[in-house]
N, C-alpha and C positions, 0 to 999 in steps of 0.2 A: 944563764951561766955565771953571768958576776955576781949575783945575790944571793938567788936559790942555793945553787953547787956549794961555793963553800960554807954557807951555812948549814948544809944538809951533812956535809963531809965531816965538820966539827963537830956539830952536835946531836946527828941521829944517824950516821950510818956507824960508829961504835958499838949501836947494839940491834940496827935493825938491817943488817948488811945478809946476804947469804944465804942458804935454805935455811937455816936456825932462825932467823928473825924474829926480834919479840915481838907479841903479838900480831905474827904474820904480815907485817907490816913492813917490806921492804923501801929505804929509805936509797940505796945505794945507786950504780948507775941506768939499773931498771925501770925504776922512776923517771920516767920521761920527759920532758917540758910538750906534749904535743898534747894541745889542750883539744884540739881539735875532735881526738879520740875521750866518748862519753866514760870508758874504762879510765883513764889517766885523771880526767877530772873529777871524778869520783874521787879517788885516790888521794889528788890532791885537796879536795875537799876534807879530805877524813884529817888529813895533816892540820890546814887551816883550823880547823873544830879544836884539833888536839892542843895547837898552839895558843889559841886563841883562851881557851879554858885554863890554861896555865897547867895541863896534864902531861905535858913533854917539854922538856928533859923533867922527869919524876924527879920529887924533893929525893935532895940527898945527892944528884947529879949536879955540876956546875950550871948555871943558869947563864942566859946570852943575855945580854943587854936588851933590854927592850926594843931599843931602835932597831937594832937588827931584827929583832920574831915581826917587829910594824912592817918591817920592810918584804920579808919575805910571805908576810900574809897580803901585805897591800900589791905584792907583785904576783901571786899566785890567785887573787880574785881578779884583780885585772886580766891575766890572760884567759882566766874562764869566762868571764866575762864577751870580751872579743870572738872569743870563739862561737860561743852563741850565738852572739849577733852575728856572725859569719854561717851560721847553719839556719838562719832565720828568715837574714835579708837575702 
C-alpha cells in the first residue's frame, strides 16, 4: 500500500482504470496485492515487464523517477517471490 498504491494511482490508473482500460490492463483498485493468487501475480508480472522495458507510462506521458519504478518493481518481485516459496514449502 505505501509504494505500489500510490505509484499505481499517479501513474497508471489515469489510463488503465475501468472497463475501457488500455490495453485491458487494469491498473486500479482491482489489482490486488494478494500474490498469493497465480492470477494476480501474472498480472503483476505483466506490469513488472512493462516497467521494467521502459514501455509504461509511453513516451510522451510524464515519467516517474526511477527510484520509484526500482521500488515498485523490487517490491512487486519480492512479494511474488514469497508467495512461491509459501506454495512450495
Amino acid at each position: 500500500r505505501k509504494v505500489a498504491r500510490p505509484f499505481l494511482d499517479r501513474h497508471c490508473v489515469p489510463c488503465h482504470a475501468g472497463p475501457g482500460a488500455q490495453g485491458s490492463f487494469r491498473a486500479d483498485a482491482t489489482l490486488s496485492a494478494d500474490f498469493a493468487d497465480r492470477g494476480v501475480r501474472a498480472r503483476w508480472a505483466e506490469a513488472v515487464e512493462q516497467l521494467d522495458r521502459h514501455l509504461m507510462p509511453p513516451s510522451g506521458h510524464p515519467q516517474p523517477p526511477p527510484a520509484e519504478v526500482a521500488a515498485v518493481v523490487d517490491w512487486a518481485v519480492a512479494q511474488s517471490v514469497r508467495a512461491r516459496q509459501a506454495t512450495v514449502g
